[in-house]
C-alpha positions in Angstrom: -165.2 -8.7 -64.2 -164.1 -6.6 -67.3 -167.6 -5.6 -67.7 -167.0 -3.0 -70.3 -165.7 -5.9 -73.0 -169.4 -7.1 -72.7 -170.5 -4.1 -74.2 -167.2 -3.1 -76.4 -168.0 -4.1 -80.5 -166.7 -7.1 -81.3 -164.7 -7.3 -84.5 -166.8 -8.6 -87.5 -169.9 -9.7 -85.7 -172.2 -7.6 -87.1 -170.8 -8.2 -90.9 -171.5 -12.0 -90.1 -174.6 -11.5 -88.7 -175.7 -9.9 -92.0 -174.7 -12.2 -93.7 -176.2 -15.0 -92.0 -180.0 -12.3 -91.9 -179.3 -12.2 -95.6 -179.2 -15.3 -96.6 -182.4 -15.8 -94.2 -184.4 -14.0 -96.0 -183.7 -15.9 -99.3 -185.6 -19.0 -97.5 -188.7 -16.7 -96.5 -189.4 -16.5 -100.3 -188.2 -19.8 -101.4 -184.9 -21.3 -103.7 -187.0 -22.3 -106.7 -186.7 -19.3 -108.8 -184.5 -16.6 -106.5 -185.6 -12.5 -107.2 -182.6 -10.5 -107.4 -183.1 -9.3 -103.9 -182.5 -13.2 -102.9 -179.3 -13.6 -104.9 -178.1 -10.6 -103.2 -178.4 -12.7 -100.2 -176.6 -15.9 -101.4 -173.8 -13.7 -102.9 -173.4 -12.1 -99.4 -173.3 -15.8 -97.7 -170.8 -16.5 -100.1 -168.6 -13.3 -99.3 -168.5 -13.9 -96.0 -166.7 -17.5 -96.2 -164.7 -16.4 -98.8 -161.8 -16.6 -97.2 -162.5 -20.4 -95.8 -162.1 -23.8 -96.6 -166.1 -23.7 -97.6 -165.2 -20.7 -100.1 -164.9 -22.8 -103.9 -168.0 -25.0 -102.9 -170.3 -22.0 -101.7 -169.2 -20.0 -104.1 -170.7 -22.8 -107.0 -173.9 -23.7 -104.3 -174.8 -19.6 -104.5 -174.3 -19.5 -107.9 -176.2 -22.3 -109.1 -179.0 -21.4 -106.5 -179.3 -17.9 -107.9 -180.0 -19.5 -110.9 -182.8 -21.9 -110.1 -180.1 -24.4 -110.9 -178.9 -25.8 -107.4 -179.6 -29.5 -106.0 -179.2 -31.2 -103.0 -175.8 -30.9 -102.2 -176.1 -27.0 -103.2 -178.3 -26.7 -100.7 -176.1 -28.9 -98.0 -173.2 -26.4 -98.4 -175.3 -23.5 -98.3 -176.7 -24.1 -95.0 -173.0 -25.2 -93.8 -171.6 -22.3 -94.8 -174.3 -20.7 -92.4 -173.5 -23.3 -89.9 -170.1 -22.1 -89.7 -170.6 -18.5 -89.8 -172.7 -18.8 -86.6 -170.3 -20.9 -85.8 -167.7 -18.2 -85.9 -170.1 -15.6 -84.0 -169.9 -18.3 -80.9 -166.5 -18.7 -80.6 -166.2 -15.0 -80.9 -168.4 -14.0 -78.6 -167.5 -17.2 -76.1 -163.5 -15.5 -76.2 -165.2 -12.4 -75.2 -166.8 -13.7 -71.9 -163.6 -15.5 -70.8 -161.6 -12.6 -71.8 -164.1 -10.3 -69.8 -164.0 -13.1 -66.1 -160.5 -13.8 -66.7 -161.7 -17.7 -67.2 -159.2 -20.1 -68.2 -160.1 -21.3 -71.8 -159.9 -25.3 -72.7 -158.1 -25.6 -76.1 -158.7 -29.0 -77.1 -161.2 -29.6 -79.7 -164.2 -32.1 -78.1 -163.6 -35.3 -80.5 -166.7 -36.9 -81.6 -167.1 -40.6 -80.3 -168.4 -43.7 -81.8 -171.7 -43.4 -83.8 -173.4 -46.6 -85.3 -174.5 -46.5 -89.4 -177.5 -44.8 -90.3 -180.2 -46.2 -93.0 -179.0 -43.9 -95.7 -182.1 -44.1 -97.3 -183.9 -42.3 -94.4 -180.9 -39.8 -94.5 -181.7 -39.1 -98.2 -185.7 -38.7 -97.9 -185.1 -36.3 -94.6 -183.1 -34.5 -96.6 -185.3 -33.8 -99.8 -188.3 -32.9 -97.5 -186.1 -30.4 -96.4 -185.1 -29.1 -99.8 -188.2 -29.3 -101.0 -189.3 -26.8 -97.8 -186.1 -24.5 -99.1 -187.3 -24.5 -102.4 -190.9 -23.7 -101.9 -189.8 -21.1 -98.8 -191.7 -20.5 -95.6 -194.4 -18.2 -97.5 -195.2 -21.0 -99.5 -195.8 -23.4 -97.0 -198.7 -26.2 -96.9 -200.2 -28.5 -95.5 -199.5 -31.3 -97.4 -196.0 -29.8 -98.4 -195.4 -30.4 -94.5 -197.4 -33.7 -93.8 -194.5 -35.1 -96.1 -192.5 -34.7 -92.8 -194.3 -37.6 -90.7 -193.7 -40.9 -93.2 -190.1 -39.9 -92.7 -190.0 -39.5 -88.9 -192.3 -42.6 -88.4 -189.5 -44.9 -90.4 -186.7 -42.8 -88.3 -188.2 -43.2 -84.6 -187.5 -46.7 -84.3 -183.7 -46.4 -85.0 -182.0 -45.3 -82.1 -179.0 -43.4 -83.7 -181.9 -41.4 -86.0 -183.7 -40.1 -82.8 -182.2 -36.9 -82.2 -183.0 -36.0 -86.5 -186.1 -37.6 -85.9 -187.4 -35.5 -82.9 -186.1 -32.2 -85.2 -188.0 -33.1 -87.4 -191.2 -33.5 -85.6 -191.0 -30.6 -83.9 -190.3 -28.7 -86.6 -192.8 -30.0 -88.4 -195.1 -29.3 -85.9 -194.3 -25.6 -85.5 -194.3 -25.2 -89.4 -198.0 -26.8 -89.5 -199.2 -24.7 -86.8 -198.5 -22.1 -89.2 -200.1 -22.8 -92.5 -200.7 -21.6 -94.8 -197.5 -19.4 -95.0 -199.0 -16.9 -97.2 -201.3 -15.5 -94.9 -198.5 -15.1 -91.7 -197.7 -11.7 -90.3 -194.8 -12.6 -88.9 -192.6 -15.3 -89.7 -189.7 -16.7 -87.3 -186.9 -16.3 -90.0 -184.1 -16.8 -88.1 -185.4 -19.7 -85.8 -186.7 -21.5 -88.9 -183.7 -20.9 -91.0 -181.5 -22.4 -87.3 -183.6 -25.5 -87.6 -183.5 -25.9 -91.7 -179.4 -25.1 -91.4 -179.4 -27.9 -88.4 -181.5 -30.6 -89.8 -179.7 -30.4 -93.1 -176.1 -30.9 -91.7 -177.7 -34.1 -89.5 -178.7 -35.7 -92.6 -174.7 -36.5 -93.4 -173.8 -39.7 -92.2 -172.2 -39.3 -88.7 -172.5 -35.7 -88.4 -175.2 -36.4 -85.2 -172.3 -38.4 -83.5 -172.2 -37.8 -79.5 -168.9 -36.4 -78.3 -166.5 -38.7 -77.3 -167.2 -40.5 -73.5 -165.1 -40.6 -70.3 -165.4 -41.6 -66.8 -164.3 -39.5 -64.3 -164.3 -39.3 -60.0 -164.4 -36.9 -57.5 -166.2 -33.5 -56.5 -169.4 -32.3 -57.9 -170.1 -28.9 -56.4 -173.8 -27.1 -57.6 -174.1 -23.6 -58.7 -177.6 -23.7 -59.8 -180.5 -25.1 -61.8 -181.4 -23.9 -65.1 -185.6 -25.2 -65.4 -186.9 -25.6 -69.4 -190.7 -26.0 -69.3 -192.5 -27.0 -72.8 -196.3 -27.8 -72.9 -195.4 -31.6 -72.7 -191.6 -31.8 -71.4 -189.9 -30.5 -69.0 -186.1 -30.1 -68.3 -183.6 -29.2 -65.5 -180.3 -28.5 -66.2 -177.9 -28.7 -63.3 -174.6 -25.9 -63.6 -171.7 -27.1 -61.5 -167.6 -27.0 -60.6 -166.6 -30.5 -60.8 -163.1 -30.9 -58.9 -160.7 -34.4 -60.1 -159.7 -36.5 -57.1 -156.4 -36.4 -58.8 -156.1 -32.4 -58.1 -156.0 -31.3 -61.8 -158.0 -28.1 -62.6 -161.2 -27.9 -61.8 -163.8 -27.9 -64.6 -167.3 -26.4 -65.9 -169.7 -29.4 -66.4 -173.8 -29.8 -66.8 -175.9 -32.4 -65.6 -179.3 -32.8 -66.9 -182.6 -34.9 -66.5 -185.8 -34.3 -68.6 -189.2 -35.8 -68.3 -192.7 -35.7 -69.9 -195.5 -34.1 -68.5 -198.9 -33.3 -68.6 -200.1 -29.4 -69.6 -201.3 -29.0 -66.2 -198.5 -29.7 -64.4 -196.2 -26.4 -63.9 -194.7 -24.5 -61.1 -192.7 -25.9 -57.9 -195.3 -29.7 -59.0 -192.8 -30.0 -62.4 -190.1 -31.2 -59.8 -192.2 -34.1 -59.2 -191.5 -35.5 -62.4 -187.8 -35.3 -62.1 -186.8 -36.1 -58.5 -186.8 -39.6 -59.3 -184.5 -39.9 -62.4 -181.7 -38.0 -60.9 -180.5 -38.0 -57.1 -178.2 -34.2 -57.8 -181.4 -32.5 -57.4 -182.2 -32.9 -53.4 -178.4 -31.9 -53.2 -178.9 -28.6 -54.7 -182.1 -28.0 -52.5 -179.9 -29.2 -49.6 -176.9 -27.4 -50.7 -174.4 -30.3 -50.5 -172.0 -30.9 -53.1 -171.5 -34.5 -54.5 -169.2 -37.3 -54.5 -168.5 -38.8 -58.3 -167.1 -42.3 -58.6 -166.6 -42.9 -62.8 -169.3 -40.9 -63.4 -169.6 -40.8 -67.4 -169.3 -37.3 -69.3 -168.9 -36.1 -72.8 -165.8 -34.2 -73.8 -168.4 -31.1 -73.8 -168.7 -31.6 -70.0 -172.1 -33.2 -69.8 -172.3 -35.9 -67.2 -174.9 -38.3 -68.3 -175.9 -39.0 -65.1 -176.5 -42.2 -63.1 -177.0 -42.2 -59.2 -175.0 -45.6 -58.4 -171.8 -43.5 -59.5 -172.9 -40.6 -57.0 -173.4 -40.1 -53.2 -174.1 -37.4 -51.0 -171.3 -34.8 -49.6 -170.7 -32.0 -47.4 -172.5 -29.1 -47.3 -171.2 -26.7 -50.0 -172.5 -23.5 -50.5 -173.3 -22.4 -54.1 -171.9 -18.9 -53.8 -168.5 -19.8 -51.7 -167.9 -22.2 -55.1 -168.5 -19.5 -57.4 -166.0 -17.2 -55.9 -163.1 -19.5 -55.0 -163.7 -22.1 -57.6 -165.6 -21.3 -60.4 -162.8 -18.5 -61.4 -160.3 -21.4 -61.9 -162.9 -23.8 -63.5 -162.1 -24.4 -67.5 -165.2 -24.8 -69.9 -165.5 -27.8 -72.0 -164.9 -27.5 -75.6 -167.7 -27.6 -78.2 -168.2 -29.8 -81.1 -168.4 -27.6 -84.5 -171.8 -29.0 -85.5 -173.2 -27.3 -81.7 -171.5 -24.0 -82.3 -174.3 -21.3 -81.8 -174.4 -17.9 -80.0 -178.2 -19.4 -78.7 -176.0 -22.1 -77.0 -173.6 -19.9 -75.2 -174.8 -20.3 -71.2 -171.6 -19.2 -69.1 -171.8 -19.4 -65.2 -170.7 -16.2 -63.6 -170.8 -14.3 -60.7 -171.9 -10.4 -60.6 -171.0 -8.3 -57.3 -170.6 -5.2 -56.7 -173.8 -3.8 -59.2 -176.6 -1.2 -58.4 -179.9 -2.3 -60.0 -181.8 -0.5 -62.2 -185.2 -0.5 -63.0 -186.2 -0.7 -66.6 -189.6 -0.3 -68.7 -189.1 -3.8 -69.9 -187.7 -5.1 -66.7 -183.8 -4.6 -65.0 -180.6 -4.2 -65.5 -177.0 -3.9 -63.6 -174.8 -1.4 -63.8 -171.4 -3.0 -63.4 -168.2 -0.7 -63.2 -170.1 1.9 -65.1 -171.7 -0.5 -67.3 -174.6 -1.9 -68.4 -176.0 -5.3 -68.3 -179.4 -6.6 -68.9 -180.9 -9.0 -66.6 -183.3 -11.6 -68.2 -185.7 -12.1 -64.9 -188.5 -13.9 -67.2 -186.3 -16.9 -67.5 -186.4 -17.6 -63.9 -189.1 -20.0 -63.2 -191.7 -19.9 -61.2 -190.8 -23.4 -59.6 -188.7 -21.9 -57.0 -188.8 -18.7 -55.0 -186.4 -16.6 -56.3 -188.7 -13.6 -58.3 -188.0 -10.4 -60.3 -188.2 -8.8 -56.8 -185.6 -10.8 -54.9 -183.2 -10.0 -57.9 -184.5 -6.2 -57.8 -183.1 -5.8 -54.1 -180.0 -8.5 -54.4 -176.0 -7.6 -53.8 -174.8 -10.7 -55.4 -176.2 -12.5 -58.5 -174.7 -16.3 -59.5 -176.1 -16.4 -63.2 -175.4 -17.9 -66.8 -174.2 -15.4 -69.1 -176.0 -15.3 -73.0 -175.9 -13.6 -75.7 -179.9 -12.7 -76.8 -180.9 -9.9 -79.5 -177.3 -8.5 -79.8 -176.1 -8.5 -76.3 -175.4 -10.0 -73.2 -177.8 -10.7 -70.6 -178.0 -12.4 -67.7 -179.8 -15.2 -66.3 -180.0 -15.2 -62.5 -179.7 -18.7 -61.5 -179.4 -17.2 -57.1 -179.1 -14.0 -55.7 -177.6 -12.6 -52.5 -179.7 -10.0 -50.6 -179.4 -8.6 -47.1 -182.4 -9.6 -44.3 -182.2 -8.0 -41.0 -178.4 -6.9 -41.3 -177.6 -11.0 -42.6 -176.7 -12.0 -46.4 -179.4 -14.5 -47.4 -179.4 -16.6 -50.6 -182.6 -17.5 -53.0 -182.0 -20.0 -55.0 -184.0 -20.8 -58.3 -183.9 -24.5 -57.8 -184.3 -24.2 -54.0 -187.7 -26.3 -54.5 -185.7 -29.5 -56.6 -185.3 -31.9 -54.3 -188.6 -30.8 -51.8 -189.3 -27.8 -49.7 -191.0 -26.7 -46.5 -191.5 -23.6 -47.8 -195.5 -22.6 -47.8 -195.3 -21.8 -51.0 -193.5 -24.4 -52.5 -196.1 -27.2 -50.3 -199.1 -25.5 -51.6 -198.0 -25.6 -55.8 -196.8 -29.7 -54.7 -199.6 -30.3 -53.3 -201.6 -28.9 -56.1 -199.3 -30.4 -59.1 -200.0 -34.0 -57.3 -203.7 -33.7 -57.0 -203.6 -33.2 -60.3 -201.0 -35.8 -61.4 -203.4 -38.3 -59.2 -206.0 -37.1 -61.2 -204.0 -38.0 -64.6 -203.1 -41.2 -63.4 -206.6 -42.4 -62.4 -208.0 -41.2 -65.8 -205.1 -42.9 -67.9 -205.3 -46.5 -65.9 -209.5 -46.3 -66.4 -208.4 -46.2 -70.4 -205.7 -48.5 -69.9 -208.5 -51.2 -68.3 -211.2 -50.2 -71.5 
């Protein structure tokens, strides 16, 4: 690994970046009547796509908006032009990472597949609830200013193709309510807010939420780890892996993924319990086995959407012999425009050769002289692999991001030496059961209290 083009500059980032932070700070006070300081901001959006296709059209959208003059569709090309210069920091920063593994890049563009007609009227009042926030600003921010939300995600729910604005909606909603009255926050989320404005207004165009296009494809799945997303009442595992064509063309980068509901009170190793039954890939990672695909459906962005009658059990294959003889070949799947985002960028990788180093606010590598941070709190406590285990590893398999203006890493299994022998911890060793004490004693835990749960709910079903 080229280790010292993760920490090199990269050419205009940081003028894009400000950009994008400047025109963020123009929502914190609102787009009704812009100070000075907050047509500074749209000027500087405006700047920085001046030499696109969006440059005439953001050009008028600043203008207008600086002048307490802007509608709608002002507001719709402001936060594309946004769109697209995090859209630019992604693709800059993804060219980075393959330049610094010497990773193959896909250059087709994913081509969005068939979406069915949306009730434009639902489109239209999603989309003045969210002008209406722009305009007021999160300091300004109510109750009843974000109530207006719920009428419009009530009429959406029951429309299949308006689910994924819907469920945006709601939880932004949700996080915005938890935090009225905005004039009274100390800290305000500017740039997560501003992501979820910028995302929710591009959805409300007709066809803009459509899926990438679908294809079948057979042969070999192999696992290099689990990445585990736990929320108060969902929880998600997403399943990194080299999937090899039966037909011998080049191997590629693909995620398969399963989510669930859940209770608050099931966490740790018991939150596999609620997703060993929905998807069969998960007792072959504990099991270390790779899998045999038969037309398995995936999106051209490498997501399989999984279904276990097109998938059976294969040989053993060992996570960390795929990542160094065939994750270096393996191409990544291209991204739809809409999904471009440096919080998106997750890039399987393998790290060797490092000496660890021990950090105030937790560790680092140091890589051919270099730096990298290792993010230990994402790993999850539903497996074993801890801070410590990474502390004294040789060999890290992990997913590469970019957070607070650099790389880090994301161990998904380390290597570490027992008693003279290389022995691997996996984060998603737990997935598909365990006999490890630990792991029996959170199971056993997380299903007294799912038993619990269920005895409670079907006493309220029978009232």
């Amino acid at each position: 690994m080229r280790a010292d083009l993760l920490t090199d500059a990269v050419d205009g980032l940081d003028e894009a970046l400000a950009a994008v932070d400047g025109f963020d700070q123009v929502l914190v006070g609102g787009l009704l009547r812009p100070q000075p300081a907050q047509a500074a901001g749209l000027a500087g959006l405006a700047d920085a796509v001046a030499g696109s296709p969006l440059a005439g059209r953001t050009a008028e959208a600043s203008e207008k908006t600086a002048a307490g003059a802007a509608d709608e569709d002002h507001f719709l090309v402001l936060a594309a032009a946004r769109t697209a210069l995090l859209g630019s920091v992604h693709d800059a920063l993804v060219a980075r990472v393959e330049e610094a593994v010497g990773r193959p890049r896909a250059e087709e563009t994913a081509a969005p597949g068939e979406g069915a007609e949306h009730p434009v009227n639902l489109l239209a009042a999603a989309r003045g609830w969210l002008c209406d926030l722009a305009r007021t600003g999160w300091q300004g921010i109510d109750h009843e200013l974000v109530g207006g939300a719920a009428p419009v995600v009530t009429a959406m729910l029951p429309e299949p193709a308006l689910r994924r604005l819907a469920t945006l909606l709601d939880g932004f909603a949700a996080e915005l309510a938890a935090s009225c009255p905005g004039a009274t926050l100390e800290r305000i989320p500017v740039r997560r807010w501003a992501d979820l404005w910028s995302r929710a207004m591009l959805l409300t165009l007709p066809g803009a939420d459509r899926t990438a296009a679908v294809t079948e494809v057979t042969g070999r799945l192999l696992p290099l780890g689990v990445d585990l997303h736990e929320h108060a009442t969902a929880v998600q595992a997403q399943v990194h892996a080299v999937f090899e064509p039966a037909d011998g063309t080049t191997p590629r980068l693909v995620r398969a993924g399963v989510s669930a509901p859940k209770p608050d009170t099931v966490v740790g190793a018991g939150l596999w319990q609620l997703l060993r039954p929905h998807m069969s890939l998960l007792a072959a990672v504990s099991e270390g086995r790779a899998m045999e695909l038969d037309a398995m459906p995936v999106t051209a962005e490498g997501d399989l959407l999984w279904d276990d009658a097109h998938a059976t059990p294969g040989e053993p294959a060992d996570a960390f012999v795929t990542a160094r003889v065939a994750l270096p070949t393996a191409t990544a799947a291209p991204v739809t425009p809409v999904d471009r985002h440096p919080a998106r960028i997750a890039v399987p990788v393998l790290i060797e050769g490092y000496t660890v180093e021990k950090e105030d606010d937790g560790l680092a590598f140091r890589v051919a002289g270099e730096r990298l941070a290792v993010d230990a709190v994402r790993v999850p406590a539903a497996g074993p692999l801890t801070a410590e285990a990474v502390a004294s590893s040789g060999a890290c398999l992990g997913l590469l991001r970019w957070d607070a203006g650099e790389f880090v890493l994301q161990p998904l299994a380390v290597e570490r030496t027992v008693r003279k022998k290389p022995v691997a911890v996996h984060a998603g060793a737990w997935a598909g059961g365990t006999a490890d004490k630990a792991g029996v004693r959170a199971e056993k835990a997380a299903t007294d209290a799912v038993t619990v749960l269920r005895e409670r709910a079907g006493r309220l079903l029978r009232k």
